[in-house]
C-alpha positions as CSV (number, residue, x, y, z in Angstrom):
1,X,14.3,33.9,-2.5
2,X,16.4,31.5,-4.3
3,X,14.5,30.4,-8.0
4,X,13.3,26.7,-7.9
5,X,15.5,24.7,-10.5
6,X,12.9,22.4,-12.6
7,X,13.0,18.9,-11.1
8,X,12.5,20.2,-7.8
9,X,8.8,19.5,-7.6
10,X,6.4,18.3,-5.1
11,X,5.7,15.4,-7.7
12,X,9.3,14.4,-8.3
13,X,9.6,14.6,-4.4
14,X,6.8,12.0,-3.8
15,X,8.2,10.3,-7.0
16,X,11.8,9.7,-5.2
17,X,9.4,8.8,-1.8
18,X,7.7,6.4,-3.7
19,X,10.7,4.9,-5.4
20,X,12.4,4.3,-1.7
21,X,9.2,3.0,-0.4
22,X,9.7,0.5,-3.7
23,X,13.0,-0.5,-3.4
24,X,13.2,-1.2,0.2
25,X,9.2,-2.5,1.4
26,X,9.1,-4.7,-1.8
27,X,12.7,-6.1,-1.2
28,X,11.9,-6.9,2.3
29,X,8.6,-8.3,1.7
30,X,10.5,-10.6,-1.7
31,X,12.9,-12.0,0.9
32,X,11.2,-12.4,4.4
33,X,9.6,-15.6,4.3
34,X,12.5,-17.1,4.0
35,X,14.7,-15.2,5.6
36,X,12.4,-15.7,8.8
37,X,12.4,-19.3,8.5
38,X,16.0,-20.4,7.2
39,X,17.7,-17.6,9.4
40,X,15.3,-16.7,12.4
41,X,13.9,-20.4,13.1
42,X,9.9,-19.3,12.4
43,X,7.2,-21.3,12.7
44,X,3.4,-20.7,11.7
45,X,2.7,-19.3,15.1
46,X,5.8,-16.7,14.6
47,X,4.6,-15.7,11.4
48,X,1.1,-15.0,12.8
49,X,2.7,-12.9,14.9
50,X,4.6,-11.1,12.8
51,X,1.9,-10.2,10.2
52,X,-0.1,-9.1,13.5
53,X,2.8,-7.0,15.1
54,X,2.9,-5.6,11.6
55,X,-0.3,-4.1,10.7
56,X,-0.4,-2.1,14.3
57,X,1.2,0.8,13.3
58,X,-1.0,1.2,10.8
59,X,-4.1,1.1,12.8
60,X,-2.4,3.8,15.1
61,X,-1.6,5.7,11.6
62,X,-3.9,8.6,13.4
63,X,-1.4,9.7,16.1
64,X,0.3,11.0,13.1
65,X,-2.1,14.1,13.7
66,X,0.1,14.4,17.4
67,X,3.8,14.0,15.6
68,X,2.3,16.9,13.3
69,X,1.8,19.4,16.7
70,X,6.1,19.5,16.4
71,X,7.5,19.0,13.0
72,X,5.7,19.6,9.5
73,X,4.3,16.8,6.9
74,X,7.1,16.9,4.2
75,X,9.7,16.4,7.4
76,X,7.6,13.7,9.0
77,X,7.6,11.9,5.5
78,X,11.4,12.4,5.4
79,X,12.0,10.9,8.6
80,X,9.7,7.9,8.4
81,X,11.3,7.0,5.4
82,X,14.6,7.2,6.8
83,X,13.2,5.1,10.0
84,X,12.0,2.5,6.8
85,X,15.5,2.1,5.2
86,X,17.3,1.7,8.3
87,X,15.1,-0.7,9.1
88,X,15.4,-2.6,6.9
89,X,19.0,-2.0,6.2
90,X,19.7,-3.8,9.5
91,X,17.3,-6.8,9.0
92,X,19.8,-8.9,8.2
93,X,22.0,-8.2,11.2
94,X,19.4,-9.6,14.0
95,X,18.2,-13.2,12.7
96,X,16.4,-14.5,15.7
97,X,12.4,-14.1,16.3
98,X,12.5,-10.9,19.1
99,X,15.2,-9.6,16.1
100,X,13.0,-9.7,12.8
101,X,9.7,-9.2,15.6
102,X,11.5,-5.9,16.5
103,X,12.9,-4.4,12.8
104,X,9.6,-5.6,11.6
105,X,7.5,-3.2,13.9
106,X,10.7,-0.1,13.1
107,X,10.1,-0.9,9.5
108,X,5.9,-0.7,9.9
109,X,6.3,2.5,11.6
110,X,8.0,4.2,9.0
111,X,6.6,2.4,6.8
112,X,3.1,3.2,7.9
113,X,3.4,7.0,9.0
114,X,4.9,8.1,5.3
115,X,2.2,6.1,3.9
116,X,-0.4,8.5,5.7
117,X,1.5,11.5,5.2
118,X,1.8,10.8,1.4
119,X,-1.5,10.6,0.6
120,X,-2.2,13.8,2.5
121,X,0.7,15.8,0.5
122,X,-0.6,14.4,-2.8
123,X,-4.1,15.7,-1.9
124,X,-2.9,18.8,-0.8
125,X,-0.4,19.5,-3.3
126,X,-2.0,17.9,-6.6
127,X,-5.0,20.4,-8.1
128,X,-8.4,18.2,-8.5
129,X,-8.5,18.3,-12.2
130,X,-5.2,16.6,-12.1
131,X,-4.7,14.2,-9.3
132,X,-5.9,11.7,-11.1
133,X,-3.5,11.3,-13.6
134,X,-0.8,12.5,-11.4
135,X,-1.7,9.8,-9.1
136,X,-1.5,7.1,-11.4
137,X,2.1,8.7,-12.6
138,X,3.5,8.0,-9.5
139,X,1.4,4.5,-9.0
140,X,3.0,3.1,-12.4
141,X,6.6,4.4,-11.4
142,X,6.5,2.8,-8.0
143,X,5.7,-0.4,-10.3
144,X,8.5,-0.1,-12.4
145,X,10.8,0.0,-9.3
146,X,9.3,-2.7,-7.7
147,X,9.7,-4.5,-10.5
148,X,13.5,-3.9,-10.1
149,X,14.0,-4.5,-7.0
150,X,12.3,-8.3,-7.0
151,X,14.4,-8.3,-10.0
152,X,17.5,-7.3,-8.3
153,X,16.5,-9.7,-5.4
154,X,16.4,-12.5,-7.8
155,X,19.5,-11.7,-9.5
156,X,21.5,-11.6,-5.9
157,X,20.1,-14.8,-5.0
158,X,19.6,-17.0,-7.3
159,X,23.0,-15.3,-9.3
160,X,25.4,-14.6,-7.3
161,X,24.3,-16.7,-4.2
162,X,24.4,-13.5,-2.1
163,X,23.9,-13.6,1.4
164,X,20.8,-12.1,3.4
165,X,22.6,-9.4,5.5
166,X,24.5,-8.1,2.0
167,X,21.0,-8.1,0.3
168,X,19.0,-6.3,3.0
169,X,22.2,-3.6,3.5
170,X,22.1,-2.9,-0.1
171,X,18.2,-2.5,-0.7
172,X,17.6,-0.7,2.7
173,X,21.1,1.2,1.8
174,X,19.8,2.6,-1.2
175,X,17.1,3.7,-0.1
176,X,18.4,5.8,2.7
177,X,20.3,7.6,-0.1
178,X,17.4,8.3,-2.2
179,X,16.0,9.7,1.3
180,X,19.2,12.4,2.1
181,X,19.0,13.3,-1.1
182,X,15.6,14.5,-0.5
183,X,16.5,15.9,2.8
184,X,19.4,18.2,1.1
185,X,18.2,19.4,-2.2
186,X,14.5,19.6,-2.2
187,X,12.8,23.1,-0.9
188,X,10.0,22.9,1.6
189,X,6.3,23.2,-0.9
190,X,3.6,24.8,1.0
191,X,0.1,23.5,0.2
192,X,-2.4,26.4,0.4
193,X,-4.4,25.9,3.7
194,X,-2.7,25.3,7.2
195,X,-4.0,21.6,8.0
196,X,-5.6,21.6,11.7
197,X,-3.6,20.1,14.1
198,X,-6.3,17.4,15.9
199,X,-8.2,14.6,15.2
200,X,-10.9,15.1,12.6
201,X,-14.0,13.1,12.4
202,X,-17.2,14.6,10.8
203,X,-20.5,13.5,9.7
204,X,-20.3,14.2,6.1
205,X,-17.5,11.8,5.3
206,X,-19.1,9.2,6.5
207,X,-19.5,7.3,3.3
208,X,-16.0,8.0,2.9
209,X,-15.0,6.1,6.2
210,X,-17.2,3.7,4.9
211,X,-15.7,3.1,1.7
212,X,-12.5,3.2,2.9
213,X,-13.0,0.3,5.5
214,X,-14.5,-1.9,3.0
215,X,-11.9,-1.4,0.9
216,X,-9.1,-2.2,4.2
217,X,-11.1,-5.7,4.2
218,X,-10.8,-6.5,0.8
219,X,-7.3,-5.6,0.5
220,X,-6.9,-8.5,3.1
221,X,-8.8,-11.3,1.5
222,X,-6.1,-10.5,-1.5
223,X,-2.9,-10.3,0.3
224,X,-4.1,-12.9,2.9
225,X,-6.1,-15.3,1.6
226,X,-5.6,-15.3,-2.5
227,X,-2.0,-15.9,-2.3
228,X,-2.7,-18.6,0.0
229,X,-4.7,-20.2,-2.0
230,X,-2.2,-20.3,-5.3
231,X,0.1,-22.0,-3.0
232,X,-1.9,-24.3,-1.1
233,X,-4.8,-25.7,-4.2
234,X,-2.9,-25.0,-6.9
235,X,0.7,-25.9,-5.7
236,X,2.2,-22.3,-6.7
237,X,6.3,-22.2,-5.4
238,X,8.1,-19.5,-4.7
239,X,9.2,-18.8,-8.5
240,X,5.8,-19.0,-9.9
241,X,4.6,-16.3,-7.0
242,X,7.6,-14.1,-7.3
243,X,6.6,-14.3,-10.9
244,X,2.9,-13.1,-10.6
245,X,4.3,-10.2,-8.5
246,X,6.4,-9.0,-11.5
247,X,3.7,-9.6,-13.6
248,X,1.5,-7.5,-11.7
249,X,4.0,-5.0,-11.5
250,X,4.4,-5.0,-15.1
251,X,0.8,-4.3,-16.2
252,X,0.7,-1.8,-13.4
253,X,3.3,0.0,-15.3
254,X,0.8,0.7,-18.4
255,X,-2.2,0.6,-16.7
256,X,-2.4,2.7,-14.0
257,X,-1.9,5.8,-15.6
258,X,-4.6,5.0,-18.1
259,X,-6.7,4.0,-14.9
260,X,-6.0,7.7,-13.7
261,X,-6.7,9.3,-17.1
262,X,-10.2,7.0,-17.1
263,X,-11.4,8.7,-13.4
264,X,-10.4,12.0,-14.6
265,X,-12.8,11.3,-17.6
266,X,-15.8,9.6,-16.3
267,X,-15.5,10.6,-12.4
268,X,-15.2,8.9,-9.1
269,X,-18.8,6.9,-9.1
270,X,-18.5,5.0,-12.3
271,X,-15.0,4.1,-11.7
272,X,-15.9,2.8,-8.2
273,X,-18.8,1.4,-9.7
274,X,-16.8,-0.6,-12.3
275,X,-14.1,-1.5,-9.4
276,X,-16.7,-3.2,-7.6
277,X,-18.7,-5.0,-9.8
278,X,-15.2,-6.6,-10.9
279,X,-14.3,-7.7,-7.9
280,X,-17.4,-9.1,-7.3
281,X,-16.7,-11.2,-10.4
282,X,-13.2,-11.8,-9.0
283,X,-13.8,-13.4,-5.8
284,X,-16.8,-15.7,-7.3
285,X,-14.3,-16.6,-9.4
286,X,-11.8,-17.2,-6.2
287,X,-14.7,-19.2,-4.9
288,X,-15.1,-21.7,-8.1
289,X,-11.9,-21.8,-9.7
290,X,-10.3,-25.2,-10.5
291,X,-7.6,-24.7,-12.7
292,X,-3.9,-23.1,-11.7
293,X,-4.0,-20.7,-14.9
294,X,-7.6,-19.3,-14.2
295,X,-6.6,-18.7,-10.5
296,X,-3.4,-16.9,-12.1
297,X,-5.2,-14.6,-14.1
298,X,-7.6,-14.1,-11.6
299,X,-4.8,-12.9,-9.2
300,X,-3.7,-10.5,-11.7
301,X,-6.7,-9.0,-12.6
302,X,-7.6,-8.7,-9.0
303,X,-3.7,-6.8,-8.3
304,X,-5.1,-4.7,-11.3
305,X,-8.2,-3.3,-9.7
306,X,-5.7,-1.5,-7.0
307,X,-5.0,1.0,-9.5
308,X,-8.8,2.3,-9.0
309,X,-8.5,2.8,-5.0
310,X,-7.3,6.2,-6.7
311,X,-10.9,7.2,-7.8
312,X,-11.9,6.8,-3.2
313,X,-8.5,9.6,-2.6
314,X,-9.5,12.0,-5.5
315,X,-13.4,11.5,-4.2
316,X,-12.5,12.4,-0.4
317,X,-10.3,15.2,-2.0
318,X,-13.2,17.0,-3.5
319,X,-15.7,16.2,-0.7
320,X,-13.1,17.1,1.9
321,X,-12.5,21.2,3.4
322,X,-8.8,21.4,2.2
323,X,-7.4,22.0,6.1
324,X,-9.0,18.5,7.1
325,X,-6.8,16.7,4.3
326,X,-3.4,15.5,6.8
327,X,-5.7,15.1,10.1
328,X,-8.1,12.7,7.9
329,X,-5.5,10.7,6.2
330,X,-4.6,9.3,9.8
331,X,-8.0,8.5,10.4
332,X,-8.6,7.0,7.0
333,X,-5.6,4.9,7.7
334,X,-6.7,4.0,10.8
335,X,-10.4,2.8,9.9
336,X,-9.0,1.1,6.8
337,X,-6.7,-1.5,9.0
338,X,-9.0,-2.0,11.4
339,X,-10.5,-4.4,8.6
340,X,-6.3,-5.9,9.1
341,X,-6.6,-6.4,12.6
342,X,-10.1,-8.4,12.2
343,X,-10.3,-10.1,8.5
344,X,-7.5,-12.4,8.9
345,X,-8.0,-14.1,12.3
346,X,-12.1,-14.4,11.3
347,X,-11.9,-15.4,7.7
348,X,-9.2,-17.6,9.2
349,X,-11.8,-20.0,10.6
350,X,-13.7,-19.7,8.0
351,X,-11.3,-21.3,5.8
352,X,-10.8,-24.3,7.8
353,X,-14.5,-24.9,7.1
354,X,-14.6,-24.3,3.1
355,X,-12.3,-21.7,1.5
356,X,-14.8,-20.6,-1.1
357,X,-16.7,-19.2,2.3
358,X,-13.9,-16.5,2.2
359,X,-14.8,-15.8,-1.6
360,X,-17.8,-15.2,-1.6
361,X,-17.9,-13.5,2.0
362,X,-15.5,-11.0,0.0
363,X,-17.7,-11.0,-3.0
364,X,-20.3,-9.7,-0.2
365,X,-18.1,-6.9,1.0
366,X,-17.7,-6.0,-2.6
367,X,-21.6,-5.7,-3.2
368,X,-21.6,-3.8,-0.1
369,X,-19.1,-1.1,-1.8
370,X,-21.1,-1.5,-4.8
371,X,-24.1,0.0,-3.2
372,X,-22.6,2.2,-0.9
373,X,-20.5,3.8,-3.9
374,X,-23.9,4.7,-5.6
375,X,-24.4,8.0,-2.7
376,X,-21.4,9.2,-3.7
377,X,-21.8,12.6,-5.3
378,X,-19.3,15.4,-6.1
379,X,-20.2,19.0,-6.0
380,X,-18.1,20.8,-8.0
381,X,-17.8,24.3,-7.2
């Protein structure tokens, strides 16, 4: 058997993943409102549509379990990010609504599927006593690359005066690299239990489910509805936005693996615990905020809590029997957008009544995790 040269590791495998899911989701997300307007003719009711079209794959993120009947995780994580890059390599090339409607849903697929299979690998592949911190590793490094790739978007635009077809061929480009090279010189790692190959729902992750749908709605209220609400009270453009998302980038960088390194020290309830009651403070603060640098910070802070959605993955990892790991990461994924498909249509009309209503309907949820996250209990064998 040939001898495994250093850097050939599962963590510098879903390091390089990461880094294409970086370069090419946070390129196409940095230049599609525009694109879809200035080049594809969108209006609101397009856009709705998009963002709808865009979340399905992920609540169909469990017929992953069917795809893993034929070909193993580490390939199916291959080819969806090769299905991501092409994507969004070819973006550019269709700018009409049925175009960007159908590169949108090729780019969710892969998008979506490596998504589920990645968190499966890192469960199965990290040990317990180190996920943690290996998880907020690879959380800070896909920062940094986002961070240069809204960088190198900036640079081509507002520099150069590049084009949108060049931008999206050299983002989704590189990214199809970074994905051959995986293909050709890393070595299939075997975790050590054979994942069953069917759906998986049992009783005693229930809390987990739970959790993990809770936390699908909240993640909504911050990429729906807080954004919207920089732009629309406070008058944020499209520089001071693109500059929050480097920011958060930025402190994500030093953060997360500190974050990690804090779960791995005072375990999965207190750092849930402490997520929670901050976000409850967070979207009060949504709710009452009146001045464009408080609704700033708040936006950051709230980006930073992220980070401790690792303490939920490292809980179901030591709840979890080690061959449920891939068939429950489809049905995580599943239950955690099903909060996509409903938040932003309800919340929606909430906000035409009183925005704060959405605030303080998320500071709810957030009480809601707050108590559910106090059965959670680890038995360490």
């Amino acid at each position: 058997m040939e001898q495994l040269k250093k850097w050939q590791t599962p963590f510098v495998f879903l390091g390089v993943a990461s880094a294409v899911i970086a370069i090419t989701f946070s390129a196409w997300m940095a230049m599609l409102n525009n694109f879809a307007i200035e080049r594809a003719q969108f209006g609101g009711a397009e856009i709705g549509i998009l963002q709808s079209l865009r979340e399905v794959p992920g609540f169909l993120a469990f017929t992953a379990v069917f795809i893993l009947l034929m070909i193993k995780e580490q390939t199916l994580a291959v080819v969806s990010l090769a299905l991501l890059a092409v994507s969004v390599s070819i973006t550019g090339l269709f700018p009409t609504i049925y175009g960007l409607y159908a590169t949108t849903v090729l780019m969710s697929i892969g998008y979506h599927y490596f998504e589920t299979v990645n968190q499966s690998l890192a469960l199965q592949w990290f040990k317990k006593d180190q996920a943690p911190q290996l998880l907020g590793r690879l959380l800070s490094l896909t920062s940094i690359i986002s961070l240069l790739s809204y960088g190198f978007v900036w640079l081509g635009f507002h520099v150069f005066s590049a084009q949108y077809l060049t931008m999206y061929a050299i983002c989704g480009g590189i990214g199809l690299l970074l994905t051959i090279f995986l293909w050709v010189s890393m070595p299939t790692f075997k975790a050590d239990h054979v994942q069953h190959k069917h759906l998986v729902l049992r009783k005693k992750y229930s809390l987990y489910y739970l959790l993990t749908f809770l936390s699908g709605a909240r993640r909504q209220i911050f990429v729906v509805f807080a954004g919207f609400l920089m732009v629309e009270k406070f008058g944020y453009s499209v520089a001071q936005i693109s500059a929050l998302y480097m920011l958060n980038h930025l402190i994500n960088i030093f953060a997360a693996p500190q974050i990690g390194k804090l779960i791995q020290v005072i375990g999965e309830r207190k750092a849930l615990t402490l997520e929670y009651i901050g976000l409850i403070c967070v979207f009060i603060g949504y709710g009452v905020v009146e001045q464009a640098e408080w609704a700033a910070f708040l936006y950051v802070v709230d980006h930073l809590f992220f980070a401790m959605a690792i303490a939920l993955k490292t809980y179901f990892q030591k709840i979890a029997d080690p061959k449920d790991i891939a068939s429950s990461a489809g049905v995580s994924f599943t239950i955690n957008h099903i909060a996509a498909v409903i938040i932003p249509a309800v919340f929606g009309m909430i906000w035409l009544i009183n925005a704060s209503l959405v605030f303080y309907a998320g500071a709810m949820l957030a009480c809601c995790s707050l108590l559910a996250s106090q059965w959670v209990k680890i038995n360490n064998p």
